[in-house]
C-alpha positions, 0 to 999 in steps of 0.5 A, spaced: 179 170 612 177 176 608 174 175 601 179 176 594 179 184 592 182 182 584 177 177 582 178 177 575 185 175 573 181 168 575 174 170 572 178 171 566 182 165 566 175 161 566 173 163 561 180 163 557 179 156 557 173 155 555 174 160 549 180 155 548 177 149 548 172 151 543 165 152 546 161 155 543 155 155 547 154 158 554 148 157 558 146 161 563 141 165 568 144 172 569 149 172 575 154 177 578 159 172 579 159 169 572 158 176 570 165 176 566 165 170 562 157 172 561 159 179 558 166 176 554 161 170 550 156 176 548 162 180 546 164 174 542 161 173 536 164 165 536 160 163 542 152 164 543 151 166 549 143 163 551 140 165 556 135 162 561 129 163 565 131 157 569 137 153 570 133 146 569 133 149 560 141 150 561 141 141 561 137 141 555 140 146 551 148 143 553 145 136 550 142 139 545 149 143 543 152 136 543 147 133 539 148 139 534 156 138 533 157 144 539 160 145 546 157 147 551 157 149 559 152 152 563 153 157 568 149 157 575 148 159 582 148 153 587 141 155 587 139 153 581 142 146 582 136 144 586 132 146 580 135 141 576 135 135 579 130 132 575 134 133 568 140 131 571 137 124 569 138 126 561 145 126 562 146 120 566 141 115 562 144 118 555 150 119 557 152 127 554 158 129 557 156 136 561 160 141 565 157 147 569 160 151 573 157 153 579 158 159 584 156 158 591 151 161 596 149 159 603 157 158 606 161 165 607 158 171 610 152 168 607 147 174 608 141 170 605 139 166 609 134 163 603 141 161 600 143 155 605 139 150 605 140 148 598 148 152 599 149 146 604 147 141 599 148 143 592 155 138 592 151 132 594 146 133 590 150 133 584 153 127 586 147 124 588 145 124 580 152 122 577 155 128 576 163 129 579 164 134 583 171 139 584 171 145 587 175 151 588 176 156 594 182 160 591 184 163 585 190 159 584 186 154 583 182 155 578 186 154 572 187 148 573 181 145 575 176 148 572 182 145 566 182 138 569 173 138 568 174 141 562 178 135 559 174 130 563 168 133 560 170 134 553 175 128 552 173 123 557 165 124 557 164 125 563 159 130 567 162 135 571 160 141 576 166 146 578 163 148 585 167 156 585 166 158 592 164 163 596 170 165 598 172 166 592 166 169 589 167 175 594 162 176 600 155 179 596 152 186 599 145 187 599 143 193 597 137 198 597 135 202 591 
């Protein structure tokens, strides 16, 4: 299985959708596999693009952006699951509706070895905390998907994570300075 050489026709139809569907805060820690829709919500002076030291704020802030009339989605790494179990129990016990968008680490051609534990886990994680899983591995399916999640999310008031996986995402190089 090789990686997918032209990644932003889907990285762009992400965040098409979440431009369209009127969000107007994007959460994130800063990663390379998010860096289209990170760089296109800076651009645009229609969403407010926050960003975190840790992922755990992301869950505070799409709450509080609810709260304030706004949609929100926070965008992390399979990584910074771990790191917000104990706030997924905000969502649950006062039913904000939450959508995130996770890039995977720890599956394919995982150079870190760091990476897998919580790789492994991430999808038991968030199921364990209420949180409904789907996932893309393809660049045909992330339209539909992550449009599935959405409307789960925002019409429904569900709480939703979108795993994108790492044979989407491409396999990262380390690389030396």
């Amino acid at each position: 299985m090789s990686a997918p050489t032209d990644s932003s026709s889907w990285q762009k139809e992400i965040f098409d959708i979440l431009r369209a569907g009127e969000v107007k805060q994007i959460a994130y820690v800063p990663d390379a596999g998010h860096a289209y829709a990170i760089n296109a919500a800076a651009a645009d002076p229609g969403i407010r693009d926050v960003v975190l030291t840790t992922e755990e704020e992301g869950v505070g802030v799409l709450c509080g952006a609810w709260l304030g009339g706004q949609r929100a989605v926070l965008l992390m790494q399979s990584s910074g699951v771990g790191n917000c179990v104990n706030m997924f129990s905000l969502l649950q016990m006062c039913k904000f509706p939450f959508l995130t968008l996770v890039t995977m680490r720890g599956e394919y051609a995982e150079f870190n070895p760091w990476q897998v534990p919580m790789g492994h886990g991430t999808q038991q994680a968030l199921e364990l905390m209420g949180i409904t899983v789907m996932r893309a591995d393809h660049p045909d399916q992330v339209s539909e998907i992550v449009s599935a999640a959405f409307d789960s999310v925002f019409l429904a008031g569900e709480r939703v994570a979108v795993l994108l996986g790492q044979t989407l995402i491409g396999r990262k190089k380390w690389e030396r300075n």
